[in-house]
C-alpha positions as CSV (number, residue, x, y, z in Angstrom):
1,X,12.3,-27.6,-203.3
2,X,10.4,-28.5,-200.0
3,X,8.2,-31.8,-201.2
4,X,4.9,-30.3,-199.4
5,X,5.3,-27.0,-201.8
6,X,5.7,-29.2,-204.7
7,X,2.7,-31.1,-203.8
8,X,0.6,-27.5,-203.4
9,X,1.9,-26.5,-207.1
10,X,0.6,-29.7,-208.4
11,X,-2.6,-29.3,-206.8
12,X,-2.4,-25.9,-208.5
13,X,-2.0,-27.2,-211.8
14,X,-4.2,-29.7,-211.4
15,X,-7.4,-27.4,-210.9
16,X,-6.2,-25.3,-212.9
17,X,-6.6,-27.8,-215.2
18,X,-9.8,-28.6,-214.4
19,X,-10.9,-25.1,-214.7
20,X,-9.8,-25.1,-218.6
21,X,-11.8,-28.4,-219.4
22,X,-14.7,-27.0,-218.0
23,X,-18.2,-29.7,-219.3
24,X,-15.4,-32.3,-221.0
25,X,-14.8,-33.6,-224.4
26,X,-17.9,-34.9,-225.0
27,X,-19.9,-31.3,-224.4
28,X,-17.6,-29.6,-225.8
29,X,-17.7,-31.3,-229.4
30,X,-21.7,-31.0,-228.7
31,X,-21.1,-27.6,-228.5
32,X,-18.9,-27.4,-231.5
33,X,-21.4,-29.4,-233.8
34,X,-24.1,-26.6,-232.4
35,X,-22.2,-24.1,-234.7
36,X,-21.1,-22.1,-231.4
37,X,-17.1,-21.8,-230.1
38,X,-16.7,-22.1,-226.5
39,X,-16.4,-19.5,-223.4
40,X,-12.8,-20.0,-223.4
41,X,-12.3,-19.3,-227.4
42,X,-14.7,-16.6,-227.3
43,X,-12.8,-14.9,-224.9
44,X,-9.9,-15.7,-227.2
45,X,-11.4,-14.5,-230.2
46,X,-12.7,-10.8,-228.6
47,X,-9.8,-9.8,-226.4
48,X,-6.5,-8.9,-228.0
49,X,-4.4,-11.8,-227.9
50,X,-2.7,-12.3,-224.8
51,X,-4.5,-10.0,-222.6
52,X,-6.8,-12.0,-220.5
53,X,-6.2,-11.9,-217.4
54,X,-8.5,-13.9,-215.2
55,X,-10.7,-14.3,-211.8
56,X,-11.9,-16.7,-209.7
57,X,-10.6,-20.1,-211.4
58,X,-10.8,-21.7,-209.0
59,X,-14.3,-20.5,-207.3
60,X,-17.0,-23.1,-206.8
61,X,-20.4,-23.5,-206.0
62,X,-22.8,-26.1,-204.0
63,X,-22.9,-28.5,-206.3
64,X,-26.1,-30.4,-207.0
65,X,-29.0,-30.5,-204.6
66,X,-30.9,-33.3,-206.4
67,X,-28.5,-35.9,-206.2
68,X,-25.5,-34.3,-207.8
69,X,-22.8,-33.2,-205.3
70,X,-20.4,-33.0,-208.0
71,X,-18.9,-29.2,-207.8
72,X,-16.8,-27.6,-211.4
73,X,-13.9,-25.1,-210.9
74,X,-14.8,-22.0,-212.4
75,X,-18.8,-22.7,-211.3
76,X,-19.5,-22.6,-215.4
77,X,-18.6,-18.9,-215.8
78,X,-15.6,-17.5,-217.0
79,X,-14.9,-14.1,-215.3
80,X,-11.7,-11.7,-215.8
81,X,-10.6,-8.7,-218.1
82,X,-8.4,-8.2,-220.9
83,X,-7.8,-5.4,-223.8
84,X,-10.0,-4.1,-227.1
85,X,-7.2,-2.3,-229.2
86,X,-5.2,-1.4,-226.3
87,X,-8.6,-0.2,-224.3
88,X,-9.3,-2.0,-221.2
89,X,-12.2,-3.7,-220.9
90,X,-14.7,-6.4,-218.4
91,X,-15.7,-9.1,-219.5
92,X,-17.8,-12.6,-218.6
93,X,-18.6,-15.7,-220.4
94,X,-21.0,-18.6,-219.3
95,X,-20.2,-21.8,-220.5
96,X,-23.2,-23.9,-221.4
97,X,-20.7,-27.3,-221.2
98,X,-21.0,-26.7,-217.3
99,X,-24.6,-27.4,-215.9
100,X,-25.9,-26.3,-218.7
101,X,-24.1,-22.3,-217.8
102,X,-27.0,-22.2,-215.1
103,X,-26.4,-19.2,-212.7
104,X,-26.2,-20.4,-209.3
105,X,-24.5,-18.3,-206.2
106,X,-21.2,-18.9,-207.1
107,X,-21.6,-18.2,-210.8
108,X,-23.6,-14.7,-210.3
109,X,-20.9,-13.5,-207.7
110,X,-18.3,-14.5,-210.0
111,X,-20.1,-12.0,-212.5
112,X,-21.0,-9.2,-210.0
113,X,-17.5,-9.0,-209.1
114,X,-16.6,-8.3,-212.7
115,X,-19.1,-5.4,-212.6
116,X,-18.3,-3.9,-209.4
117,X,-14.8,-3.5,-211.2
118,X,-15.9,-2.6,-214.2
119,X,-17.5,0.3,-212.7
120,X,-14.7,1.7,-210.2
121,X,-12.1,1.4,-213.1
122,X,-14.2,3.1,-215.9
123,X,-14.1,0.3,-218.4
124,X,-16.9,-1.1,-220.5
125,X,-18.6,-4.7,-219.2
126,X,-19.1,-7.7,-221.6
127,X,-21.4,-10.6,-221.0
128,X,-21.1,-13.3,-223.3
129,X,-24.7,-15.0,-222.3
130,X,-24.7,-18.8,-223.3
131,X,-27.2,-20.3,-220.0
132,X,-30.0,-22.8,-219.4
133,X,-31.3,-19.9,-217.1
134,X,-31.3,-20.3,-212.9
135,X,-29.7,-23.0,-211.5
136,X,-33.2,-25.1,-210.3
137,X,-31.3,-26.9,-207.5
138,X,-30.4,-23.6,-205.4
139,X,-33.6,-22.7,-205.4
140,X,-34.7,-18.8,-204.3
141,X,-30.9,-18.3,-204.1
142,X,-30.5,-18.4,-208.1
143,X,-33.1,-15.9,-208.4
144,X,-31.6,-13.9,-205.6
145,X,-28.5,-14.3,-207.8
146,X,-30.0,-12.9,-210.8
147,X,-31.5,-10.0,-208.7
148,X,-27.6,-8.7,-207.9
149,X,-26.7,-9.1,-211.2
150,X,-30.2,-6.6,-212.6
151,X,-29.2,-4.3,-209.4
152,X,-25.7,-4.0,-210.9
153,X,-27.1,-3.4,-214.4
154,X,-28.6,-0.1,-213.6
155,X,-26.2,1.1,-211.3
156,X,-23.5,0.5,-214.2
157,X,-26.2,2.0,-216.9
158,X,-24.8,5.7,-218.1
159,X,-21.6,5.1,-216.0
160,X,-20.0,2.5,-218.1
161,X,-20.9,1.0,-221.7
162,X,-22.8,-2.1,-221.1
163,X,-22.6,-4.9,-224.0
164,X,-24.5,-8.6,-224.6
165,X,-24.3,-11.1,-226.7
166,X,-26.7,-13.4,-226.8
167,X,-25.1,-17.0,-228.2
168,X,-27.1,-19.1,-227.2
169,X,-30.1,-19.6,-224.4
170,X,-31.1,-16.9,-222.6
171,X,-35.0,-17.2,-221.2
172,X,-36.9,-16.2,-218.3
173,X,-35.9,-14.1,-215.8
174,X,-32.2,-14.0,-217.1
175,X,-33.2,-11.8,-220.0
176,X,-33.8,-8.9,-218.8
177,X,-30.4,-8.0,-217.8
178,X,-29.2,-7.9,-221.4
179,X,-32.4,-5.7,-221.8
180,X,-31.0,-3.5,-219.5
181,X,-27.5,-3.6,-220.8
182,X,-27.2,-0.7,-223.9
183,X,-26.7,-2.7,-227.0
184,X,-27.4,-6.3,-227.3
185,X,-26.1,-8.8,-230.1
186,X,-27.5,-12.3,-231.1
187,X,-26.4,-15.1,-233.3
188,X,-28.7,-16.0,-235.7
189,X,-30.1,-19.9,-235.6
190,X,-27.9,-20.5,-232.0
191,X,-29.5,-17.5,-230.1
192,X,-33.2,-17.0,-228.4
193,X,-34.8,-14.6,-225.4
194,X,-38.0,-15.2,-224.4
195,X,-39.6,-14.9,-221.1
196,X,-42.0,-17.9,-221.3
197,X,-41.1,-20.5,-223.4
198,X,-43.0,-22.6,-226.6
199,X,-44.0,-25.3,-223.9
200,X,-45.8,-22.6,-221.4
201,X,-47.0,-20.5,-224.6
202,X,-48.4,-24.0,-226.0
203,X,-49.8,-24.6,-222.3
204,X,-51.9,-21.1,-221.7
205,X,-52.6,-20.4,-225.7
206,X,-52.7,-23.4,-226.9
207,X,-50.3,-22.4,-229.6
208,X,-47.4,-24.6,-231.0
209,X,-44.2,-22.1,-231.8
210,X,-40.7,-23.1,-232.2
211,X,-38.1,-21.2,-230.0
212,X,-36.9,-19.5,-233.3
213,X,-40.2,-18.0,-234.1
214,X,-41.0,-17.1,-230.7
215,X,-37.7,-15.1,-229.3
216,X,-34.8,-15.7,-231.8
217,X,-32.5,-13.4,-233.4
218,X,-35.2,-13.0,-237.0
219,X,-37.6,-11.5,-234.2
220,X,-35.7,-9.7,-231.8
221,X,-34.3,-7.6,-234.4
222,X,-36.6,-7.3,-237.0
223,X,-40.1,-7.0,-235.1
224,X,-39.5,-6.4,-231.0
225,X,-36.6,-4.0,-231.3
226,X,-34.8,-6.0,-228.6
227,X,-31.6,-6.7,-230.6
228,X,-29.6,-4.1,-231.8
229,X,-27.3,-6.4,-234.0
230,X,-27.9,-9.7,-235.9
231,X,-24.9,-11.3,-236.7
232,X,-24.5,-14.8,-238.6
233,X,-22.1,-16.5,-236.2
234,X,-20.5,-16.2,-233.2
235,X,-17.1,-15.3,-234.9
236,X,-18.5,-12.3,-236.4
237,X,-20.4,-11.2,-233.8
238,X,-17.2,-10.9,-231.4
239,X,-15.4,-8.8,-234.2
240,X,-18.7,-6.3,-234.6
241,X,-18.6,-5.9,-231.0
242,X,-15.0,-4.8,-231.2
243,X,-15.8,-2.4,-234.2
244,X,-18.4,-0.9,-231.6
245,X,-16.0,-0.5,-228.8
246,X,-13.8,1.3,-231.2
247,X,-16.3,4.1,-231.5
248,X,-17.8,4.3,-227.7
249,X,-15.4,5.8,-224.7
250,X,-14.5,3.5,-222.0
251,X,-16.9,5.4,-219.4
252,X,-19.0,8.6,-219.1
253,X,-16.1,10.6,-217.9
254,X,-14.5,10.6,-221.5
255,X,-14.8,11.2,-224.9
256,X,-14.9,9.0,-227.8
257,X,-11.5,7.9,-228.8
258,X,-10.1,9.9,-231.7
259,X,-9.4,7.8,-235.2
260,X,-7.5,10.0,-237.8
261,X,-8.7,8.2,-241.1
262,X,-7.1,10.4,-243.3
263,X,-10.3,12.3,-244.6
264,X,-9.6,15.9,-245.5
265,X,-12.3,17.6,-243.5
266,X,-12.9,20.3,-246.3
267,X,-13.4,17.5,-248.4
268,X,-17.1,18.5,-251.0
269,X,-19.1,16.2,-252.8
270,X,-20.7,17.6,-255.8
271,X,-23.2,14.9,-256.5
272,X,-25.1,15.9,-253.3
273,X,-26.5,19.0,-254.7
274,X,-28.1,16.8,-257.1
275,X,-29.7,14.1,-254.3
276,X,-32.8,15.5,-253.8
277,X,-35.2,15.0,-256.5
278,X,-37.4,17.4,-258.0
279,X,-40.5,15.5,-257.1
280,X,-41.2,16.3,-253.8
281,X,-42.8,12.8,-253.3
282,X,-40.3,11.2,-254.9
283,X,-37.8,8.7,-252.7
284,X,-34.0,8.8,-252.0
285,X,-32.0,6.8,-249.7
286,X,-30.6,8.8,-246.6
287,X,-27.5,6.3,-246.8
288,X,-26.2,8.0,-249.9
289,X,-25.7,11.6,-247.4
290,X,-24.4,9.5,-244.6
291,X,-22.1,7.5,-246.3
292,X,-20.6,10.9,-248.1
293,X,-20.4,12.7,-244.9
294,X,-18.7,10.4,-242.7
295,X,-14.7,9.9,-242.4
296,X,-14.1,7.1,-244.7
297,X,-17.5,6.4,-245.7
298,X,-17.7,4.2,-242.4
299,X,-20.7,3.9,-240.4
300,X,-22.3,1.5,-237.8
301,X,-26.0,1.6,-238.1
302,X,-27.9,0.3,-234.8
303,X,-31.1,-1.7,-235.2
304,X,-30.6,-1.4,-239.0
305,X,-33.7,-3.9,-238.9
306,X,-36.1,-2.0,-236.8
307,X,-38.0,0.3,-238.0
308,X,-36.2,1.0,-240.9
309,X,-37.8,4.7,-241.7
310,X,-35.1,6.1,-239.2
311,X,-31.5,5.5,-239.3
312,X,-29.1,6.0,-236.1
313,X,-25.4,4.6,-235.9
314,X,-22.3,5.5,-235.0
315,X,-19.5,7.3,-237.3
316,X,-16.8,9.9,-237.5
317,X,-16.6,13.2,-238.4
318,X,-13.0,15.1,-238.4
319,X,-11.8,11.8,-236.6
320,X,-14.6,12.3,-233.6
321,X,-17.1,9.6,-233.0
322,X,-20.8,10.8,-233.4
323,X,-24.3,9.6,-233.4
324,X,-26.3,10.2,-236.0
325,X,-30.4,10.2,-236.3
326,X,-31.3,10.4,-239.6
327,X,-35.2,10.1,-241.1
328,X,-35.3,7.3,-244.3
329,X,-37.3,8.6,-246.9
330,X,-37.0,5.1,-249.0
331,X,-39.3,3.7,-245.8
332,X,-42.2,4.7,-245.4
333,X,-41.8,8.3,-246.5
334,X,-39.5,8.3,-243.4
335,X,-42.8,9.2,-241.3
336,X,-42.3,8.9,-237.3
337,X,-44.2,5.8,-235.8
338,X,-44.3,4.4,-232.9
339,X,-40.9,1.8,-233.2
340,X,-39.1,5.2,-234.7
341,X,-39.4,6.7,-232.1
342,X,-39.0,4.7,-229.6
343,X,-35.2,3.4,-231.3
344,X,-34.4,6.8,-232.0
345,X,-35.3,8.2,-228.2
346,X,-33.1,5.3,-226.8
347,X,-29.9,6.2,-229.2
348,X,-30.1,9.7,-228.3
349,X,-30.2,8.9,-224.6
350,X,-27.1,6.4,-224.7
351,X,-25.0,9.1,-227.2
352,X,-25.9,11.8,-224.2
353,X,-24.7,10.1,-221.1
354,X,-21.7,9.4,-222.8
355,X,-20.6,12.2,-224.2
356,X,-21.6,11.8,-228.1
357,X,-22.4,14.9,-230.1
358,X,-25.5,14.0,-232.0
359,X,-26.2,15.2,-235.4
360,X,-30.0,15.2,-236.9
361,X,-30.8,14.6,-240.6
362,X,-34.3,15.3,-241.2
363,X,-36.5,14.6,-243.8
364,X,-40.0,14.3,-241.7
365,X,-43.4,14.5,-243.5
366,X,-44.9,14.2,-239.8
367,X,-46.1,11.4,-237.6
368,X,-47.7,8.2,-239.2
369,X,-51.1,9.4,-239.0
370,X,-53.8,6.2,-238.2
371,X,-56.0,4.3,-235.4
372,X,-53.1,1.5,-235.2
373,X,-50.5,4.2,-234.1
374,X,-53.1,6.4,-232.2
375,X,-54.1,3.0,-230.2
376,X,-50.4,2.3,-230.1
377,X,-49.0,4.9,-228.3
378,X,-47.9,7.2,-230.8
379,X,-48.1,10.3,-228.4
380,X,-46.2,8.8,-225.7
381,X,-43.6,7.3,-228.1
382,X,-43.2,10.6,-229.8
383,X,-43.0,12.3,-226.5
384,X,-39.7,9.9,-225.7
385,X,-37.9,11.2,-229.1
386,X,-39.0,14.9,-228.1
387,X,-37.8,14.6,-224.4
388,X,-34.4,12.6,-224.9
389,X,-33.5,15.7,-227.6
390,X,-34.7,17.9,-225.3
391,X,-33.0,16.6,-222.3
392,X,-29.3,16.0,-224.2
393,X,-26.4,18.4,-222.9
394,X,-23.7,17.2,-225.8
395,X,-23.3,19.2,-228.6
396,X,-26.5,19.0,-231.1
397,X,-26.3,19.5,-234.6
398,X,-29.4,19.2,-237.6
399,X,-29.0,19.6,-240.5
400,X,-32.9,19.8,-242.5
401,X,-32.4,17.7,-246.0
402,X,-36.1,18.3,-247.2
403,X,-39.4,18.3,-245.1
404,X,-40.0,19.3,-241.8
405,X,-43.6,19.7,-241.4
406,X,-45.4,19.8,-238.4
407,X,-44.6,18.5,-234.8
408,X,-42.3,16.0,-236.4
409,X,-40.0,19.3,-237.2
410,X,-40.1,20.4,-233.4
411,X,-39.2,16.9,-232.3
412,X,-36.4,16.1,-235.0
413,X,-33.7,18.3,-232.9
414,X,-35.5,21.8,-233.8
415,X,-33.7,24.8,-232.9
416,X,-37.3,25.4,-230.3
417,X,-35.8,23.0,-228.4
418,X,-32.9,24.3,-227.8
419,X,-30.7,22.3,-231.2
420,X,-27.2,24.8,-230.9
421,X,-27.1,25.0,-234.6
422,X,-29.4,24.2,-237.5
423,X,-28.4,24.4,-240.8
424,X,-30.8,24.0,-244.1
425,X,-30.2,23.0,-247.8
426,X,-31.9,24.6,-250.2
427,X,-34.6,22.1,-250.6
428,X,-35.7,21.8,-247.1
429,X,-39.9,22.6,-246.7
430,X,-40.6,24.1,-243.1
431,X,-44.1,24.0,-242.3
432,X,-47.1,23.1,-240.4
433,X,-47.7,20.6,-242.8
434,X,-47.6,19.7,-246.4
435,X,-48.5,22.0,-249.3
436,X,-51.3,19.7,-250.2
437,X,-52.5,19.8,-247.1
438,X,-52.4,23.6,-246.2
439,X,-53.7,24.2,-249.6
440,X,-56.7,22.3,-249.0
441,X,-57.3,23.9,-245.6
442,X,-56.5,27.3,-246.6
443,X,-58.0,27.5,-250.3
444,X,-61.1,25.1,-249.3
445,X,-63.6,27.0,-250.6
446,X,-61.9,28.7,-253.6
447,X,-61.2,24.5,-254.6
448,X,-64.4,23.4,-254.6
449,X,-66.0,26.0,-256.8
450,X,-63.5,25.8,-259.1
451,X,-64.2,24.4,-262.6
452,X,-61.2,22.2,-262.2
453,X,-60.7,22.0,-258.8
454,X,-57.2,19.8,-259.6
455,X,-55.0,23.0,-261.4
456,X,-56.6,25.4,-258.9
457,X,-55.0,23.0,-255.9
458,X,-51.9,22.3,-257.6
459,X,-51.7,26.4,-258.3
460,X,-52.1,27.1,-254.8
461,X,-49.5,24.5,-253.9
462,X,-47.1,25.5,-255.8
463,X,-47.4,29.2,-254.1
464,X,-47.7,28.0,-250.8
465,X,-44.2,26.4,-251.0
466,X,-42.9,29.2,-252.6
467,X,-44.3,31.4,-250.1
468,X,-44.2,29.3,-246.8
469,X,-42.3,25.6,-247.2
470,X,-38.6,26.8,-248.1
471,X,-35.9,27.8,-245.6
472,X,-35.2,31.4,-246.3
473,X,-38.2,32.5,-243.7
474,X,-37.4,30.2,-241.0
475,X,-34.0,31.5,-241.7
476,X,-34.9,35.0,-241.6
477,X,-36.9,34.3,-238.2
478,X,-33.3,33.2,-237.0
479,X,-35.0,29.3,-236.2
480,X,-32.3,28.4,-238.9
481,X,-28.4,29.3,-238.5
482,X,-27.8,29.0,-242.0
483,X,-29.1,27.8,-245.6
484,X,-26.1,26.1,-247.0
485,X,-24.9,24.1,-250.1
486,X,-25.3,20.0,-249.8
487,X,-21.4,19.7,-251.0
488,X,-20.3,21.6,-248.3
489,X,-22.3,19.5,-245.7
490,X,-19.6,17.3,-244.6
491,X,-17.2,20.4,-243.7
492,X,-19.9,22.5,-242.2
493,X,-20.6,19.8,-239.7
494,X,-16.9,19.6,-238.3
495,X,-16.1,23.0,-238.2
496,X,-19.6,23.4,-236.0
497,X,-18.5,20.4,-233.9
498,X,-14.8,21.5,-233.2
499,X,-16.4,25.2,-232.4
500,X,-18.8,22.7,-230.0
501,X,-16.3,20.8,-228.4
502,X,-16.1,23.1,-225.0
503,X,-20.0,23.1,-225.0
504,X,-20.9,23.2,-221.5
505,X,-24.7,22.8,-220.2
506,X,-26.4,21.9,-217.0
507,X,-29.5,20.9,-216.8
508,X,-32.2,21.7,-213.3
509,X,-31.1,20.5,-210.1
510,X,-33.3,16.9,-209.8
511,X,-33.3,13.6,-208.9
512,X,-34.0,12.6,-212.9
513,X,-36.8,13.8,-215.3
514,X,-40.1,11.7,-215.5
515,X,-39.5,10.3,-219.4
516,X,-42.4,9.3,-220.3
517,X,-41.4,5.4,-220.7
């Protein structure tokens, strides 16, 4: 062998080399002690084994400006794809052992690469986000850097499924492309977004908060809706974003990938004739009808945190992936708010643009009625839910539990705007609102002058839900496709999706709709 080309190998090996050591020994025990893995094992750890194939190993950047001309191989990002159960996928992990997994030039073009690709193959995009944030020392160039990347966030968004996972830093500018991204994970006690941190926040308020309180995982999923998974470590957080890949297709173009569990799809369950209760105002938990519904009892609730008085998540029904919105009458009565529908408008939008039929449980006494959610927004947020049903061309299923009263009937996937089938249990109320509430507006004055004003109102209750709240005239008025029994629920909702599954629609000829954001 020519001694020059053994030379070039070694050279090869040797960055090579360099490239896998990334920060050192030292950082990357620091690092270890932290509770967090490294890029490299994370990478490991999501991909199936052996399937990493990887770009720019060798690519680096300026090196320090402020005294620090050292440059690292690989620019502190590691960039490439690999395979999810066979399924191709994009992926990119910053490594906080190099600078700090600052994004300079080098580092950011390493990552828009990886998008670029992502997006002319059809194959999601993974960021594993560990970074101190712009690299200070390039200057106006980081945040030119970061600018491609949020360019490349929405041009991907509804083409290809767009994943983060915050493990570690992520503040300033650099968060809003995970907020742009469609589902975001964090790691709870390792993880933070903010966009100014506890020493500016103690600066301008005068107010001492800890990074945890102020943008960590407890927060983002619990109170800002920012987070769509908590997860304890960063082990587990790689395998749940596996389990979500399992259920998403690869791009808009497809369809779900089918996953035979072995669930008959005639399969009944007796016990849910017997869920509701005979109290009208009495609580159940929505799980126990999702849980019995789904293939293999599995489901993958989104935001399970946030606003806890709806419920959407991805399952299967007849092996089909499907996103399901579902009002929680254990929270809050399962009222509408503000946060409801602002998670539920987003999940419907995602399951449209890539090609989820979305299925509607309601159980809706209305909209949370109050100054905070008047002052909040609640008419915008509600008009979010209303237009991202209204807007959906995938197949649209609803199936009405119990109440439906009011506008928060029309917005829960109604058959008035334009739901393809609607199907009722026995139990379901339809109305303008509750019989308590009709009876008082309607029997006012026969109330008051009552000699016991309290059997008069529940008399007239009782025969306005006879009369009005049941399903049998909003069947007969054709708004409901059938009334049917709560065992066969499961069945009923396959057969209508496989009857779906050549559902064509096109909406008006536009740039895009005006949502009301």
């Amino acid at each position: 062998m020519d001694a020059q080309y053994s030379a070039t190998l070694e050279t090869l090996e040797k960055l090579r080399a360099e490239s896998m050591a990334a920060g050192g020994t030292k950082k990357m025990d620091a690092q270890h002690d932290r509770g967090k893995l490294s890029a490299r094992e994370r990478i490991d750890l999501l991909l199936d084994e052996g399937s990493f194939e990887e770009f720019d190993v060798l690519k680096t950047g300026r090196g320090g400006a402020l005294g620090d001309a050292q440059t690292y191989a690989g620019d502190g990002v590691i960039t490439g794809h690999g395979s999810i159960d066979g399924r191709e996928v994009f992926v990119f992990s910053q490594d906080f052992t190099v600078i700090g997994g600052s994004l300079g030039e080098a580092h950011a073009q390493k990552i828009c690469k990886v998008m670029d690709l992502a997006v002319k193959v059809g194959a999601p995009i993974i960021g594993l986000n560990d970074s101190g944030g712009a690299r200070i020392q390039e200057g106006v160039d980081a945040l030119a850097a970061y600018g491609e990347i949020f360019h490349r966030n929405v041009e991907a968004s509804g083409v290809v499924p767009q994943i983060s996972c915050i493990m570690g830093p992520c503040a300033g500018g650099a968060v809003y492309s995970p907020a742009i991204t469609d589902f975001v994970f964090m790691v709870q006690e390792s993880s933070y977004m903010f966009v100014t941190g506890p020493t500016v926040v103690k600066t301008v308020t005068h107010q001492e908060i800890t990074s945890e309180d102020l943008g960590g995982a407890g927060v983002h999923s619990k109170k800002s809706g920012v987070s769509h998974f908590m997860v304890p470590n960063d082990v587990l957080c790689l395998r749940e974003v596996r389990r979500l890949i399992s259920y998403l297709p690869s791009n808009n173009r497809q369809r779900g990938p089918l996953l035979d569990l072995r669930d008959p799809s005639d399969r009944i369950d007796p016990a849910l004739d017997y869920l509701i209760p005979e109290n009208p105002n009495q609580t159940y938990d929505m799980n126990v009808l999702i849980f019995s519904i789904l293939d293999g009892a599995e489901f993958m609730e989104v935001q399970s945190s946030f606003a806890r008085n709806i419920i959407c998540g991805f399952g299967r029904l007849g092996g089909q992936t499907v996103g399901l919105v579902a009002n929680q009458p254990a929270v809050l009565a399962g009222v509408l708010d503000t946060d409801a529908s602002f998670k539920a408008g987003r999940f419907v939008r995602f399951c449209d643009a890539f090609n989820i039929p979305l299925i509607a449980l309601v159980d809706v006494p209305g909209f949370m009625p109050g100054p905070d959610q008047e002052h909040g927004g609640i008419i915008r947020h509600g008009a979010k839910l209303l237009y991202a049903f209204t807007e959906a061309t995938v197949p649209r299923i609803t199936v009405i539990v119990r109440k439906a009263y009011g506008g928060a009937y029309l917005v829960m996937n109604s058959k008035h705007i334009h739901c393809d089938v609607n199907y009722a249990w026995p139990s379901a109320e339809i109305a303008v609102m509750g019989p308590k509430g009709a009876a008082e507006v309607i029997y006012r004055r026969e109330i008051q002058s009552a000699e016991n004003p309290e059997a008069v109102l529940n008399e007239k209750m009782t025969h306005y839900r006879r009369t009005f709240a049941n399903p049998f005239l909003a069947a007969q008025r054709g708004y409901i496709d059938d009334v049917i029994f709560p065992r066969d629920t499961r069945h009923r909702l396959i057969r209508t999706l496989q009857v779906l599954e050549g559902k064509e629609a096109r909406g008006p000829k536009r740039k895009h709709g005006n949502i009301p954001l």
